[in-house]
C-alpha positions in Angstrom: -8.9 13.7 -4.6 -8.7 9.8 -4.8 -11.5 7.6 -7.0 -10.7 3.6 -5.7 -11.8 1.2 -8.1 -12.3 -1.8 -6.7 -14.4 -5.3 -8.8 -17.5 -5.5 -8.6 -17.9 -9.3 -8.2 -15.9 -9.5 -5.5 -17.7 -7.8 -2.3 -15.3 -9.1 0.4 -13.0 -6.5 -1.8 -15.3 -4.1 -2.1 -16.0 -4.4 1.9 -12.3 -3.3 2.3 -12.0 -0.7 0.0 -14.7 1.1 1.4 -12.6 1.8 5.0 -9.4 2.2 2.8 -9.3 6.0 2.8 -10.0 6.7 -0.3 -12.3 9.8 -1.0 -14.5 7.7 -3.5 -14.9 3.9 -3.9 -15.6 2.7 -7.7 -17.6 -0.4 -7.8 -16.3 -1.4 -11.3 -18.6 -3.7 -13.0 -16.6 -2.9 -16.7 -12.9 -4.1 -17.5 -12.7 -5.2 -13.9 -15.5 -8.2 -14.3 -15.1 -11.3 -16.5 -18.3 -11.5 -18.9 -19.5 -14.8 -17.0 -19.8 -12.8 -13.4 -21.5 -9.3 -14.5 -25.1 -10.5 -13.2 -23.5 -11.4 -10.0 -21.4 -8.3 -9.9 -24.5 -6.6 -10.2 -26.2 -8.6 -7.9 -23.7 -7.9 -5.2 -23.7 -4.0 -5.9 -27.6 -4.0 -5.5 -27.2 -5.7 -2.0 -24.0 -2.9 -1.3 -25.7 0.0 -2.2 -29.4 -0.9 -0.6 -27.7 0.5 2.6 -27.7 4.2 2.8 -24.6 4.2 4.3 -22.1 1.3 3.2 -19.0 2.7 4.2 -16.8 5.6 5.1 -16.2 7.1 1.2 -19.4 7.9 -1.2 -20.0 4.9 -3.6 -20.1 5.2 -7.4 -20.6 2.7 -9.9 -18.7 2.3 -13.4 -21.2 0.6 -15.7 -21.0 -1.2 -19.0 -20.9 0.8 -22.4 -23.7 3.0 -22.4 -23.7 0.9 -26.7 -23.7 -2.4 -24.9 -26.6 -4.8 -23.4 -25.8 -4.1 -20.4 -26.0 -1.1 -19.2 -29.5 -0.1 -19.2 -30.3 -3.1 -16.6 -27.5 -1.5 -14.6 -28.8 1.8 -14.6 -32.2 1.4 -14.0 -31.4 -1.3 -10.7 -28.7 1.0 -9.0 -29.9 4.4 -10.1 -32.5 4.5 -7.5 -30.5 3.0 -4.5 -30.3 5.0 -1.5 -26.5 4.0 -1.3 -25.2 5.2 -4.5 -23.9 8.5 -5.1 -22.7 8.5 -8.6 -22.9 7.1 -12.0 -19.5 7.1 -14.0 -20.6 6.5 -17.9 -17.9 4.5 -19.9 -16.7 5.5 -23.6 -18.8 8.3 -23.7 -19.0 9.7 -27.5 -21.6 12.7 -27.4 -24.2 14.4 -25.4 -27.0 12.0 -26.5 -25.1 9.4 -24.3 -25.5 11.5 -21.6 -29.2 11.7 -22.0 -29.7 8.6 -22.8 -28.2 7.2 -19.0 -30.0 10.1 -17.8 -33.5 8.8 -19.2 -32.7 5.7 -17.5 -31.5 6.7 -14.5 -34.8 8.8 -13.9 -37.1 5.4 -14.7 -34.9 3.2 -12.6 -36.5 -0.2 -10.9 -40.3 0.9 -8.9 -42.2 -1.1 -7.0 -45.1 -2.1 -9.6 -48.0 0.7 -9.9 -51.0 -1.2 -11.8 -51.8 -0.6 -15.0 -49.0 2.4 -15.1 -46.5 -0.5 -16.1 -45.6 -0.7 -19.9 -43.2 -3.3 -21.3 -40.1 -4.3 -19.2 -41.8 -5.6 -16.1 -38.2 -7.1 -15.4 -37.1 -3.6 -14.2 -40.3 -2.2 -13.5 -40.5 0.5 -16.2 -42.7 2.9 -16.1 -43.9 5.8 -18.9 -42.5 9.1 -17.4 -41.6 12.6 -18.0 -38.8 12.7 -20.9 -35.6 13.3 -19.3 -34.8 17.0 -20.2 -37.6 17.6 -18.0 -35.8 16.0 -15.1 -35.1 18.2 -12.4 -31.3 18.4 -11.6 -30.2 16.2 -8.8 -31.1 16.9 -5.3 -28.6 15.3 -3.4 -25.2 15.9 -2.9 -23.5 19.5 -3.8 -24.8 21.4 -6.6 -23.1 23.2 -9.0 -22.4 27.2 -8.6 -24.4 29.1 -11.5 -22.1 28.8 -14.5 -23.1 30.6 -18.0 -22.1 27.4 -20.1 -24.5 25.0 -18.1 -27.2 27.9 -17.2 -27.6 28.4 -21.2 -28.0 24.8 -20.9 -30.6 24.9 -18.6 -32.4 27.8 -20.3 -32.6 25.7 -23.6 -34.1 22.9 -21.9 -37.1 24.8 -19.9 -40.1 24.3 -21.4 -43.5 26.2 -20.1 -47.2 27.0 -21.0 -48.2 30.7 -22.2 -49.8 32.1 -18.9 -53.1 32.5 -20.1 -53.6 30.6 -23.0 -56.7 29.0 -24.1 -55.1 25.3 -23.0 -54.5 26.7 -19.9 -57.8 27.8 -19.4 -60.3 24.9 -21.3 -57.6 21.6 -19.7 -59.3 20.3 -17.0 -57.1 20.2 -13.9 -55.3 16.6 -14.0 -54.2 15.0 -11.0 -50.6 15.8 -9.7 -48.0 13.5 -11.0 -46.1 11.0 -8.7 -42.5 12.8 -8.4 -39.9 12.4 -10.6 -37.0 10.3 -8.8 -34.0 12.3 -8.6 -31.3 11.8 -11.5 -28.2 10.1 -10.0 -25.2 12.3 -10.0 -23.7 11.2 -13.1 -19.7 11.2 -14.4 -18.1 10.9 -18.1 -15.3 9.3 -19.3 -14.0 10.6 -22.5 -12.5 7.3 -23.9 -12.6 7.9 -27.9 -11.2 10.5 -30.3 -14.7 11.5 -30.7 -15.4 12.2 -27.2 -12.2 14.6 -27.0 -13.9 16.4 -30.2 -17.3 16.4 -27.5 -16.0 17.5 -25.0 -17.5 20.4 -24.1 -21.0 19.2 -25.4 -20.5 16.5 -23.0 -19.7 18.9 -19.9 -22.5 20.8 -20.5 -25.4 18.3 -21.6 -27.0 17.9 -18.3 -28.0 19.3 -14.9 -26.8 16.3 -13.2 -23.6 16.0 -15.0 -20.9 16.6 -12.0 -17.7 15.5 -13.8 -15.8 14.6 -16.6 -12.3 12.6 -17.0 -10.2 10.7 -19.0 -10.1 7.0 -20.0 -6.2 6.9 -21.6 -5.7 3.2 -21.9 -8.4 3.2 -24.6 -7.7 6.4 -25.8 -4.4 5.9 -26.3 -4.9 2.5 -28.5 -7.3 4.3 -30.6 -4.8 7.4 -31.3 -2.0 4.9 -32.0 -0.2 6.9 -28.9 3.3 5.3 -28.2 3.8 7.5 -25.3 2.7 10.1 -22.5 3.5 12.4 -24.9 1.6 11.8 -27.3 -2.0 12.6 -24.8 -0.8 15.6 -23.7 -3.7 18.0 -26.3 -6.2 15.1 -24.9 -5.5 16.1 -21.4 -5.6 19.9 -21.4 -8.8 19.5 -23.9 -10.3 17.6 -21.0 -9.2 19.8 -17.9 -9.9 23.2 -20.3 -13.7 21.7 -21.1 -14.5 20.7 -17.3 -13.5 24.6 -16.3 -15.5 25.8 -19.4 -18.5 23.8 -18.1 -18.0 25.1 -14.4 -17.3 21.5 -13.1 -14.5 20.7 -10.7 -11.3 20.1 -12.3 -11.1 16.2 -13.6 -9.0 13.2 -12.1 -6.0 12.0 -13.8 -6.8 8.4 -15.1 -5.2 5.3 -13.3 -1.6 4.3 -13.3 -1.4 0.6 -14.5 1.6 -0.3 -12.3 0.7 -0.7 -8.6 4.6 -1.3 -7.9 5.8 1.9 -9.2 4.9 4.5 -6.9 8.2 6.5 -7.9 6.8 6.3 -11.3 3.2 7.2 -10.2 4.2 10.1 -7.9 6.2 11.7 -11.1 3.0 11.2 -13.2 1.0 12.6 -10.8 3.1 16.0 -10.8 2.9 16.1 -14.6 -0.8 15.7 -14.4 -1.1 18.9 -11.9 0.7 21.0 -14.2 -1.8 20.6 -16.2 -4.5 21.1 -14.4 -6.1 18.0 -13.2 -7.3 17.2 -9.5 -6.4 14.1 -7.7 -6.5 10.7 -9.7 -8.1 7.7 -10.3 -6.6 4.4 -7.9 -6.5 0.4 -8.6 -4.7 -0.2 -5.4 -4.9 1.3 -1.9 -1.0 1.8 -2.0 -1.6 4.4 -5.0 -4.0 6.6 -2.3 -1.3 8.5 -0.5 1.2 9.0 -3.6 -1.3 10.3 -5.7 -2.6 12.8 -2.6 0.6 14.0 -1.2 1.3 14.7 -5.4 -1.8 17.1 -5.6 -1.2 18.4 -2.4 0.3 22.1 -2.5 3.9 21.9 -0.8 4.4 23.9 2.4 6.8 26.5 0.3 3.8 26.8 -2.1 1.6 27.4 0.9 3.6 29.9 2.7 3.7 31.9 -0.6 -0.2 31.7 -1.1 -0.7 32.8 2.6 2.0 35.6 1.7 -0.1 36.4 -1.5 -3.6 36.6 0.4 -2.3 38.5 3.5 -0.9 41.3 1.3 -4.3 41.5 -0.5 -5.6 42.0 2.6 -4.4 44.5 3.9 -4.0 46.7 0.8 -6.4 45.5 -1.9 -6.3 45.9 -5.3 -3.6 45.1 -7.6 0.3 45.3 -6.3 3.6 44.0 -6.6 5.0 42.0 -3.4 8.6 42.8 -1.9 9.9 39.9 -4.2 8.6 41.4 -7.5 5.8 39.1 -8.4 2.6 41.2 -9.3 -0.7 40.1 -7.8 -4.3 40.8 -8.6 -7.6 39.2 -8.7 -6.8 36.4 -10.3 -3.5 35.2 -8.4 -5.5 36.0 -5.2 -8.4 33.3 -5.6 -5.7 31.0 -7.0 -3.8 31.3 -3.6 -7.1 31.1 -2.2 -7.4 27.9 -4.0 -4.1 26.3 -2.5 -4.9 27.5 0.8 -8.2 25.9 0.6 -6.4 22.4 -0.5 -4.0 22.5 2.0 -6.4 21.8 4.8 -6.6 18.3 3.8 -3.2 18.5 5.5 -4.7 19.4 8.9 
């Protein structure tokens, strides 16, 4: 529901954030760090995240452009970290991004193995399996079978002919060292071209959990005076995450910590449309943006109407008050009902 980003090169910061409340903490080592302190925002993440637990809320890490010199030496330290539990991609354009973080996620920093080392001792790379034969991530909760990202999956698999004369005449080679896990990993559509992606993008990879906007960039590249002007952006993005079988995606931050009037309106525009909680820059945002995405207790006695009168007769029907009800509006009060126990 709430995604706190919070500086990387400043862990007294981070420290708080992490026993602020929110549901995720953002270690932010992108807009949020000068260019002079990114190795020591790095630095400081490493030491953060070589705890398993080091806080209250899961801990993901924004790194540099995935086009940048940065981010493969950020992917490849953290990615393997018992402490992190998710990579969020910057200005993502295409699907070959999303492999490309991927493939370096999977041959993040390992102790050195002899002569298995290649180039890149800094990070201790090693020659692996390429990573569309990475198995899907293995921690954390996986994704429901969805057609869009099972086709994906099918594409991908890869096996011998039962049988054949390699299988018979290769001598048996000794079992690999296991793959590490691929780091659950997030998108952020930042670019006219990712919007066009979309869908390619929520669908390019097992461990791809989530995909959200990035408006502040977005909206300088589209020339965008106003909050109408992202409104196609935003139901692209929410109508590609439900296509892929992902959650529904965060709103993107509200730049103005001091207007939580403003914020909370925001927030209920952004629901309407389908998003799912929202990204935070200051604790204060955390129950504004909640208590927005929140069903109301009307909306909840209606859904609890809705489900008890499926119930007990099944099947499509019309309640006392006219409105019809089938499948569809069933699981959706489900849905509400289900939210509202963040209440409790």
């Amino acid at each position: 529901m709430t995604w706190l980003y919070v500086p990387g090169d400043r862990p007294e910061v981070v420290a708080k954030a992490l026993h602020c409340g929110a549901d995720v903490v953002v270690v932010d080592l992108e807009d949020a760090v000068a260019p002079d302190r990114k190795d020591r925002a790095l630095r400081a993440t490493a030491e953060l995240l070589s705890d398993p637990a080091p806080g209250t809320a899961p801990v993901h890490v924004r790194v540099n452009a995935l086009d940048g010199p940065l981010a493969e030496t950020e992917i490849r330290t953290l990615a393997a970290l018992p402490g992190l539990a998710g990579l969020r991609l910057p200005k993502v354009q295409g699907p070959a991004d999303i492999h490309r973080a991927a493939g370096w996620a999977t041959t993040a920093a390992q102790p050195a193995a002899g002569p298995a080392l290649t180039g890149r001792l800094a990070t201790g790379r090693r020659d692996r399996t390429p990573a569309a034969a990475v198995a899907p991530l293995t921690t954390g909760t996986a994704h429901p079978a969805h057609p869009a990202r099972a086709a994906h999956t099918a594409r991908t698999a890869r096996t011998a002919a039962p049988g054949s004369a390699t299988a018979i005449l290769t001598p048996a080679a000794p079992a690999p060292a296991a793959l590490p896990a691929t780091p659950a990993l997030y998108a952020l559509l930042e670019s006219a071209l990712g919007i066009e992606h979309a869908f390619a993008i929520a669908t390019a990879h097992p461990a791809l959990r989530g995909i959200a906007l990035g408006e502040a960039d977005l909206a300088t590249e589209l020339g965008v005076r106003d909050e109408a002007g992202l409104a196609w952006p935003r139901s692209r993005t929410v109508v590609a995450a439900r296509a892929a079988g992902l959650a529904p995606p965060p709103q993107s931050v509200y730049p103005d910590v001091a207007d939580l009037d403003g914020l909370a309106r925001s927030c209920a525009r952004g629901r309407a449309l389908g998003f799912l909680g929202r990204a935070a820059i200051h604790p204060r945002q955390l129950p504004v943006i909640e208590a927005a995405h929140l069903p109301s207790p009307e909306e909840v006695e209606a859904a609890a109407e809705i489900v008890r009168a499926a119930g007990a007769e099944g099947g499509a029907q019309a309640l006392p008050d006219g409105r019809f009800v089938d499948a569809a509006v069933v699981a959706g009060a489900r849905r509400v009902l289900s939210l509202a126990e963040r209440r409790n």
